[in-house]
Structures are given as structure tokens and as C-alpha cells.
C-alpha positions as CSV (number, residue, x, y, z in Angstrom):
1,X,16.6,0.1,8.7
2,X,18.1,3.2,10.2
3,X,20.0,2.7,13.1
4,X,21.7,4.4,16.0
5,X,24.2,3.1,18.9
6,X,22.4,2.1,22.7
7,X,23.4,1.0,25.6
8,X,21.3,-1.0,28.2
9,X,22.4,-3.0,31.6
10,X,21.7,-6.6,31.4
11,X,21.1,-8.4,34.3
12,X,22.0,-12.1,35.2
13,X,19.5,-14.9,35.2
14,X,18.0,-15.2,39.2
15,X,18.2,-11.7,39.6
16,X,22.0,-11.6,40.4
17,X,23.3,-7.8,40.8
18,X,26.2,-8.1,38.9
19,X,25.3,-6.1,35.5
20,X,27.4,-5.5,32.7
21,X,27.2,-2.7,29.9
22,X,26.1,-4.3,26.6
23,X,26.1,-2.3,23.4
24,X,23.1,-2.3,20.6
25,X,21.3,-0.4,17.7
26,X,18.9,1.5,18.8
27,X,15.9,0.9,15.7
28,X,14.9,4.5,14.5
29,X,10.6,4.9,14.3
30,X,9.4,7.7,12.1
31,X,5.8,7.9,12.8
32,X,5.0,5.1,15.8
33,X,5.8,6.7,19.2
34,X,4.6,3.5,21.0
35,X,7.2,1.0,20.2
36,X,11.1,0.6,21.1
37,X,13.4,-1.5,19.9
38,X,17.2,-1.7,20.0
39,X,19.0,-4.5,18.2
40,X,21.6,-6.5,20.2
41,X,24.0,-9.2,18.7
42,X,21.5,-12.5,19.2
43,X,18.3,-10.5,20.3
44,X,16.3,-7.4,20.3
45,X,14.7,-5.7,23.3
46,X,11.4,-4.2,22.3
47,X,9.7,-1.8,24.5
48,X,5.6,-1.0,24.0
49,X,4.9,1.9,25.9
50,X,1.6,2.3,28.3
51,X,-0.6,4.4,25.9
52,X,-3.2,5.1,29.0
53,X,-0.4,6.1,31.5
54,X,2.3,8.7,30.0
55,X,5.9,7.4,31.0
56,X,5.0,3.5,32.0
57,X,5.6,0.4,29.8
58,X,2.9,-1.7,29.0
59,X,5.1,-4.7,28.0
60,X,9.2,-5.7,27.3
61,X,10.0,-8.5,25.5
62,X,13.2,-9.8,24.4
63,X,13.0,-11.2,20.8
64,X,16.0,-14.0,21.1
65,X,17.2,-15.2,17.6
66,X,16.3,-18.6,16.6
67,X,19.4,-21.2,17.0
68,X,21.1,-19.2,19.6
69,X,21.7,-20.6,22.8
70,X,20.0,-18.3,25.4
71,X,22.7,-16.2,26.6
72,X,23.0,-16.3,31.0
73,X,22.2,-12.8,30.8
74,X,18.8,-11.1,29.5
75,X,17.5,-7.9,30.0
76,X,14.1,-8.4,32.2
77,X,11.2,-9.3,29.8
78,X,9.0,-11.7,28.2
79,X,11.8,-13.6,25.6
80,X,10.4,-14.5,22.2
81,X,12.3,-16.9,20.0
82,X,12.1,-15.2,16.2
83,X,11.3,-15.8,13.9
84,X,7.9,-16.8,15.3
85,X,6.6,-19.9,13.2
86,X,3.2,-21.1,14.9
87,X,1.0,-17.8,15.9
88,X,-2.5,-17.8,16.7
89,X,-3.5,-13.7,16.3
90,X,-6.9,-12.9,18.0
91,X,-8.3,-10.4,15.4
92,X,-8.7,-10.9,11.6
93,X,-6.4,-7.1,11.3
94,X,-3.4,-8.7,12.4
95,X,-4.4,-12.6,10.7
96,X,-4.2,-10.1,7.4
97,X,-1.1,-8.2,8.2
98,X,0.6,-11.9,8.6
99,X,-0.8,-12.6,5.0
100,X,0.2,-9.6,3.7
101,X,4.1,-10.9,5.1
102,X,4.0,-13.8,3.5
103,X,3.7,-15.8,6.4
104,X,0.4,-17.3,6.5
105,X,1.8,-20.8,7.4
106,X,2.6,-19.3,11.0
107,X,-1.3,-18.9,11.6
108,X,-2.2,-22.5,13.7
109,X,-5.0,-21.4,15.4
110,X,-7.7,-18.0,15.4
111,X,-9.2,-16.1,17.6
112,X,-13.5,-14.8,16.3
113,X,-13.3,-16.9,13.7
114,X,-16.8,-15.6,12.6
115,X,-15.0,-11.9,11.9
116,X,-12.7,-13.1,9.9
117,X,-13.3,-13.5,5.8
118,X,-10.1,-14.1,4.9
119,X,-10.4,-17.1,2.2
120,X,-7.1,-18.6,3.0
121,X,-8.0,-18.6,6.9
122,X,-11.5,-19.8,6.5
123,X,-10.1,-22.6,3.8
124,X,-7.6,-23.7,6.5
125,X,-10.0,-23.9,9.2
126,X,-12.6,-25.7,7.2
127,X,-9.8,-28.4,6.8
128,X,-8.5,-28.7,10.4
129,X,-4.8,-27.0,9.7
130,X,-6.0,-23.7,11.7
131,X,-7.5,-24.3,15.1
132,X,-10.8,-22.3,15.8
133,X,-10.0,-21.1,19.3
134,X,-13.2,-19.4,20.2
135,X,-14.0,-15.8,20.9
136,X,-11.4,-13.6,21.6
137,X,-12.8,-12.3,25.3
138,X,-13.3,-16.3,26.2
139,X,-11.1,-18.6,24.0
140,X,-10.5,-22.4,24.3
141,X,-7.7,-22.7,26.7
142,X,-7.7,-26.4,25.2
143,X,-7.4,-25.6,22.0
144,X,-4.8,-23.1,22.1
145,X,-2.1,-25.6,24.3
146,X,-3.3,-28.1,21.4
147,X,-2.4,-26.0,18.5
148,X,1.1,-25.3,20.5
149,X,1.7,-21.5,19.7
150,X,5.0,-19.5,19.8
151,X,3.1,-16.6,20.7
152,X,-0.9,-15.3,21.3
153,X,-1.2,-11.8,19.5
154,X,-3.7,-9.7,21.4
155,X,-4.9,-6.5,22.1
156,X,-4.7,-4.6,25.2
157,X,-7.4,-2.5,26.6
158,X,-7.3,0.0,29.5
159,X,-7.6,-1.3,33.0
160,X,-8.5,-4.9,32.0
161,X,-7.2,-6.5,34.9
162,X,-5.5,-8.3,32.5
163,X,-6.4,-11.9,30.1
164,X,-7.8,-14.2,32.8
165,X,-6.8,-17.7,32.3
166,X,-4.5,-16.8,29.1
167,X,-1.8,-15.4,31.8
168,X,-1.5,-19.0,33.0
169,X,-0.7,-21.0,30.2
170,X,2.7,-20.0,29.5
171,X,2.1,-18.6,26.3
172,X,3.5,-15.3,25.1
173,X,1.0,-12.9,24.6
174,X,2.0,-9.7,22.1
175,X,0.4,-6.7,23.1
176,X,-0.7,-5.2,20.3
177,X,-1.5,-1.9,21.5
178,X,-0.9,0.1,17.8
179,X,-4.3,0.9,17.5
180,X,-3.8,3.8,20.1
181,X,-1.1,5.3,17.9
182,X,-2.3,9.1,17.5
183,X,-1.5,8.9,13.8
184,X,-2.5,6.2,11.1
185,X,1.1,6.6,9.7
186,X,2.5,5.3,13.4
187,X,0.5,2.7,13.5
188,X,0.7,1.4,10.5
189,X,4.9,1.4,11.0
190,X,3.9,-1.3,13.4
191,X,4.3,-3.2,10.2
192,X,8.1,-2.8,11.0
193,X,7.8,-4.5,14.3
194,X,5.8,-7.7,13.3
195,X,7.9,-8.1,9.8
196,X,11.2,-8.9,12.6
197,X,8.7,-11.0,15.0
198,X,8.0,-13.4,11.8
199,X,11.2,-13.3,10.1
200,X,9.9,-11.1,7.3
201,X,11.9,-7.9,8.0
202,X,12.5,-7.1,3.9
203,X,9.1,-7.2,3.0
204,X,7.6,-5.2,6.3
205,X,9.8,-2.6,5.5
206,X,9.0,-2.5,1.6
207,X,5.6,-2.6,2.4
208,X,5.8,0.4,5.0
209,X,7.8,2.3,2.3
210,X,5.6,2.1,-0.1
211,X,2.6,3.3,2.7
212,X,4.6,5.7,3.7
213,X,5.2,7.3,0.4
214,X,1.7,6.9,-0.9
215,X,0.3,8.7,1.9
216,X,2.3,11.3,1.8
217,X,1.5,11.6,-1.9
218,X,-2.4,12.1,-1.0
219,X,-2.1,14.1,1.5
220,X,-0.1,16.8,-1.0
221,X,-2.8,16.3,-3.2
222,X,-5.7,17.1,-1.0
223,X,-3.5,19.9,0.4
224,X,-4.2,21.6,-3.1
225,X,-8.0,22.1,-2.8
226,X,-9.6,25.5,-1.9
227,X,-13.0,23.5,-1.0
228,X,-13.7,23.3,2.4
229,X,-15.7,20.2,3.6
230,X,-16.9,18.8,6.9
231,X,-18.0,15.6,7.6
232,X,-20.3,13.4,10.0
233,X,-18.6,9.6,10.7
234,X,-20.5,6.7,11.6
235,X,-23.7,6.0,13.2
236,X,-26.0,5.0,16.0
237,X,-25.0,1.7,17.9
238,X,-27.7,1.2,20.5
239,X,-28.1,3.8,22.8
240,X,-24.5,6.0,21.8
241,X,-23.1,7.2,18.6
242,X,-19.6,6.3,18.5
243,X,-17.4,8.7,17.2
244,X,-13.5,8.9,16.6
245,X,-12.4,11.3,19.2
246,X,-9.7,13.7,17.4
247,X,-6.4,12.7,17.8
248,X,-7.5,9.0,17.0
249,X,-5.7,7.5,13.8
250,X,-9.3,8.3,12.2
251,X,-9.3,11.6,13.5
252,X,-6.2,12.5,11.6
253,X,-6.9,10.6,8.6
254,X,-9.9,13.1,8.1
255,X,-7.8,16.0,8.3
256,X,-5.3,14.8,5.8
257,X,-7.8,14.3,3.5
258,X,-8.5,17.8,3.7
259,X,-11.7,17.5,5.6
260,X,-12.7,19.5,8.6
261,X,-13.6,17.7,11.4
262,X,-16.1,19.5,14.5
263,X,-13.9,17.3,17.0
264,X,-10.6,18.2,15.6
265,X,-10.0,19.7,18.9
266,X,-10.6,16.9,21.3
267,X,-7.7,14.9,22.3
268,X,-9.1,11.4,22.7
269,X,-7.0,8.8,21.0
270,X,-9.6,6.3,20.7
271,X,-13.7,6.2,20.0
272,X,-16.0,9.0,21.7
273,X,-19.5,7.4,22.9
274,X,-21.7,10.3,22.5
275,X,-25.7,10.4,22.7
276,X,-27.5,11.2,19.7
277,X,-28.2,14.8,20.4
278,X,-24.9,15.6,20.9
279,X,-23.8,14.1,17.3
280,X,-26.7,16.0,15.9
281,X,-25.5,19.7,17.8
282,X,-22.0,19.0,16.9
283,X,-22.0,17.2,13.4
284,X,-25.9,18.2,11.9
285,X,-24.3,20.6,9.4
286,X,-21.9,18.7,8.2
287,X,-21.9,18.5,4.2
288,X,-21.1,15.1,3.8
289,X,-21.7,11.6,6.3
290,X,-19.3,8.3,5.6
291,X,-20.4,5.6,8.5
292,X,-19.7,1.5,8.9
293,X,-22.5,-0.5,8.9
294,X,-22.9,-4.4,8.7
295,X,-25.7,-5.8,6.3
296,X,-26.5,-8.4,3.7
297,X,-27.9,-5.3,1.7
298,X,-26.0,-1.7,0.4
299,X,-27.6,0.7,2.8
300,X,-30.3,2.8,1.7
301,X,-31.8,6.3,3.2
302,X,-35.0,4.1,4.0
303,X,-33.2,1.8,6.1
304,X,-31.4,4.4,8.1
305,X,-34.4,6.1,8.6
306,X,-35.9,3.0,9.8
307,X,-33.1,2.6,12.3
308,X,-33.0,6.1,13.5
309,X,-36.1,8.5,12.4
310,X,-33.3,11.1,14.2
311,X,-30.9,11.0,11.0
312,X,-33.3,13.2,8.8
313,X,-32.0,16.1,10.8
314,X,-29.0,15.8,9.6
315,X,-27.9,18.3,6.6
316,X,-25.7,15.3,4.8
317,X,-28.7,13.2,4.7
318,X,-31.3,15.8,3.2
319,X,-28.8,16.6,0.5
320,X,-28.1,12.6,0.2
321,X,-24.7,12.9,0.3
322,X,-24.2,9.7,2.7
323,X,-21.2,7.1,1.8
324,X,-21.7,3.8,4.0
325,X,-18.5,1.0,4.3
326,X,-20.2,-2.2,4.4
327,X,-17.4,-3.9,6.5
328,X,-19.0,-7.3,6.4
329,X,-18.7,-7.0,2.3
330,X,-15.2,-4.7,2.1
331,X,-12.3,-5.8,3.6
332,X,-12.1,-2.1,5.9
333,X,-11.1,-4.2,8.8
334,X,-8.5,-6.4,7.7
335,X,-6.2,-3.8,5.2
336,X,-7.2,0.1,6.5
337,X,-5.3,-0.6,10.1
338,X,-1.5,-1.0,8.2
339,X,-2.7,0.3,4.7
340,X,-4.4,4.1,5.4
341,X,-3.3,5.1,2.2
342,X,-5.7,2.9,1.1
343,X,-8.5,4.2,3.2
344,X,-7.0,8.4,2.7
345,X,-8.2,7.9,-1.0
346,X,-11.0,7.2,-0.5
347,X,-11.6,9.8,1.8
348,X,-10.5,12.6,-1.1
349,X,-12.4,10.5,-3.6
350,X,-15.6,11.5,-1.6
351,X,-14.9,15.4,0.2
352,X,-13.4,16.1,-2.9
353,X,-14.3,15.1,-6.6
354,X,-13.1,18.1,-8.1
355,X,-9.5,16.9,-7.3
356,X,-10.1,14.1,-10.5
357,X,-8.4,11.4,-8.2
358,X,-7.8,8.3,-10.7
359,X,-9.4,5.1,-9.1
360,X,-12.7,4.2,-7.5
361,X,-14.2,3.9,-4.0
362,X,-12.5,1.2,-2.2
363,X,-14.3,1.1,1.1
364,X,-17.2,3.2,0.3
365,X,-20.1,3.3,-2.0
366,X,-22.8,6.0,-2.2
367,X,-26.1,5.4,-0.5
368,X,-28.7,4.5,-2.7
């Protein structure tokens, strides 16, 4: 972990005024420009900036080492005791990344539990060792004080008044706001952040290292390609098409791949909702079209035409050069958040062939 001297005022339980200078390492991010962190003698102050309003925090916590006797000064913030043992993480992206650390004992209780295919967490649940605490935007209350949690991991969204009855129980509640990182590299270095909150800094770090590198690796090798491609994402949900806007983690992924993107100019961080014939004016020529889907059944052209009569418009579909994820079969949801390079791969695989990349289609299979 690199690491650089800080300094931060502490202030005395109650509120007293009398400070004192206390000195720490300041925890050096590559990629993630929404975390924080500097690392004190029994505790580490972690700062989650606002990613909707440029220079506010969204959330401080203080992440006090287990068997230490709470010091009588803390810096303001919600304290933690680390490492975390009994979690309950409200999406099945961060009920992976906690499997991927080793800790899956830490997971008491879920959040959707109908999202999640995990085998472990579905095994667990099936035998009353993980609590099902309903849906995420209305869980238990019950169940969660039952299943006694260190902390709730959650994620934030933009002016949502905040989590209702969760903000009463007492419980700390992780923001988990990496998703609004502007690169996939930043936030998958989140992994760095979690791997301290469950005791499993060593294997967060060799797991973002090996990310890290790999990505880097695949993004050289699709630098090498002459062959200019541009692609369509997604599809139709209702009435919108959402898209991801072009600084979104996404949005950069497609560029590293060495794909041109029609919205590489926007500056959204997160999903566009755009109507159907704004999609079809901006992304109609596009050579190739990779889009999510859910099904029992690999997508076909007949069934997206049955869906959208629209989509035959569309210059990737006439030359049948459509790629669909089936996330309810793939596990898209659970590793692509903290493992792009997984997802980059198969983004070459399919804008570029004539790169020879060893492996198959992870995510992605080619519309019958």
C-alpha cells in the first residue's frame, strides 16, 4: 500500500473545542477519485466524496480497529469497528466482491435475494444461516436487527432523501457510491477499500493488482488495431433506451477496447434515458450492437424484432452482427463491477477478431 504522511484535527467526544494535531498515512488511490483514506495508529478515517455535488462529502467514517479501546478523541464520523464480521450487503455485486475476499462467513443477511445466483448465498439462505431481508428499496427492518449486522452496505442515489426507516436503527450503512467512478479502473480499486473494511487487505490488494495489470495489458493490445469500429449498447426498456452516458465506467470501457462510441462526448457519469429515435439518429450506423437482456432463452433476431419492430433500422442488426449478455445466465452483474478486465476482453473479442485474442466470450454470445 503506498503511503504518504497526513495530518487531521481530532476533536474530543461532546463536541469539546479543544483539538489536537494527530499524525497519519495518507492511503495513495491510483484510479478511484471518490474515496479517501488516511491511516491512523488504531483507525482509519475514510472520506467518500459527493459524486452529484463537486467539493461535498457524501459520507466520513472512522474505521476503529477491533480490540482497541475507543480512543476519547475521534474525528467526526460514522465509527466502524474492522474488521467487519456480520455484513448484510444489499446488491448481489458487492455479496460477490465479499466472496471473491474470502469472507463469505461475514454475509448474515441479503438484500433482493431473487438477483442474486450466487450458489453459496442461495445455499445459505435455503438453510437459515443468511437472513432474506427483503427488497433492497423496502427491507425487513425486523429481520435485519435479528440478523445483528456490523454494517448495511448500500448504494446511494442522488437526492434520495435518504434510506427511510434504515437511518433509525442504528446500523451503519456503507455508502457504496463506486459505481459513479468515471473510470472502471477507479472503481474497481474500491476493492482496496472493502479488503481493509473486512480484514482482507492482502488479498484486495492482490486482486486489484492483478486487475490492474490485466487491463492495462488489453488496452495495449487493442491500441494496436487499425480497424475502426462503432457500436450500439443495450436496448429498449419500456418507453426509453437506456444508454451509458460517456464518461460512465461503460463509456470508457468501450473506448479502451478500441471502439468508437457516438456519445464519447457526453459527460454523464451514469445511464442516459433516451427515446428510441434518438438511439436510432445517434447509434443506427453503428457496425456492431452488444445489449443485456434477461431471458430463459439465448436471444434471437425474431425475438428482438418481436419486442421492438424499430430495431430493423438499425445497420448492426441487418448485417446480424448483435452480441446479447444474458445477465440472468452470466454472472455480468456480480464480477464486471471490480473485474472489467474481464468484461474489456470481451469487448476486443467482439469489435475486433482480427486481433486473435486467445479465450472465448465470457459475457457475450452472438445472436442466433
Amino acid at each position: 500500500m503506498i503511503i504518504v504522511p497526513a495530518f487531521i484535527l481530532v476533536s474530543c467526544a461532546g463536541g469539546s473545542a479543544n483539538h489536537s494535531n494527530v499524525t497519519g498515512d495518507t492511503v495513495v488511490f491510483k484510479y478511484a477519485s471518490l474515496l479517501e483514506m488516511v491511516d491512523y495508529e488504531n483507525y482509519i478515517v475514510a472520506k467518500v466524496a459527493d459524486p452529484w455535488h463537486k467539493g461535498k462529502t457524501l459520507h466520513t467514517y472512522v474505521l476503529l480497529k477491533q480490540g482497541i479501546e475507543e480512543p476519547a478523541s475521534l474525528p467526526e464520523g460514522t465509527v466502524v469497528r474492522v474488521p467487519v464480521t456480520r455484513a448484510i450487503p444489499f446488491t448481489t455485486v458487492h455479496s460477490s466482491l465479499i466472496m471473491a475476499l474470502g469472507r463469505q462467513s461475514s454475509i448474515v443477511g441479503v438484500a433482493d435475494l431473487r438477483y442474486i445466483k450466487i450458489p453459496y448465498v442461495k445455499r445459505e439462505c435455503a438453510a437459515g444461516r443468511i437472513s432474506d431481508v427483503g427488497g433492497a428499496m423496502s427491507p425487513n427492518i425486523e429481520k435485519i436487527l435479528d440478523s445483528r449486522p456490523d454494517v448495511l452496505l448500500v448504494s446511494p442515489f442522488e437526492n434520495s432523501g435518504g434510506y427511510g426507516k434504515l437511518d433509525e436503527i442504528g446500523v451503519p450503512m456503507i455508502e457504496c457510491a463506486e459505481y459513479m467512478e468515471p473510470s472502471a479502473l477507479g472503481r474497481a480499486e474500491w476493492t482496496r477499500f472493502y479488503g481493509i473494511l473486512f480484514g482482507a487487505e492482502r488479498q484486495a490488494d492482490s486482486l486489484f493488482a492483478v486487475v490492474d495489470s490485466t487491463y492495462h495489458a488489453l488496452k495495449t493490445v487493442a491500441a494496436t488495431t487499425t480497424v475502426r469500429v462503432t457500436a450500439a449498447m443495450d436496448k429498449m426498456t419500456g418507453a426509453v433506451w437506456y444508454v451509458p452516458g460517456g464518461k460512465s465506467t461503460l463509456g470508457t470501457m468501450i473506448s479502451d477496447a478500441g471502439i468508437s462510441y457516438p456519445l464519447s462526448d457526453d459527460t454523464h457519469a451514469g445511464s442516459l434515458s433516451l427515446p428510441f429515435e434518438t438511439v436510432l439518429e445517434k447509434f443506427g450506423d453503428a457496425d456492431i450492437w452488444m445489449f443485456r437482456y434477461r431471458g430463459e432463452h439465448p436471444a434471437t433476431y425474431e425475438a428482438l424484432l418481436s419486442e421492438h419492430r424499430g430495431y430493423a433500422q438499425f445497420k448492426a442488426f441487418r448485417q446480424q452482427r448483435c452480441y446479447g449478455c444474458n445477465v440472468e445466465k452470466s454472472s455480468f452483474y456480480e464480477e464486471t463491477p471490480f473485474r472489467p478486465d474481464l468484461l474489456l476482453g470481451d469487448y476486443i473479442r467482439i469489435a475486433h477478431p482480427e486481433l486473435g485474442l486467445p479465450g472465448e466470450l465470457r459475457y457475450f454470445e452472438k445472436v442466433k
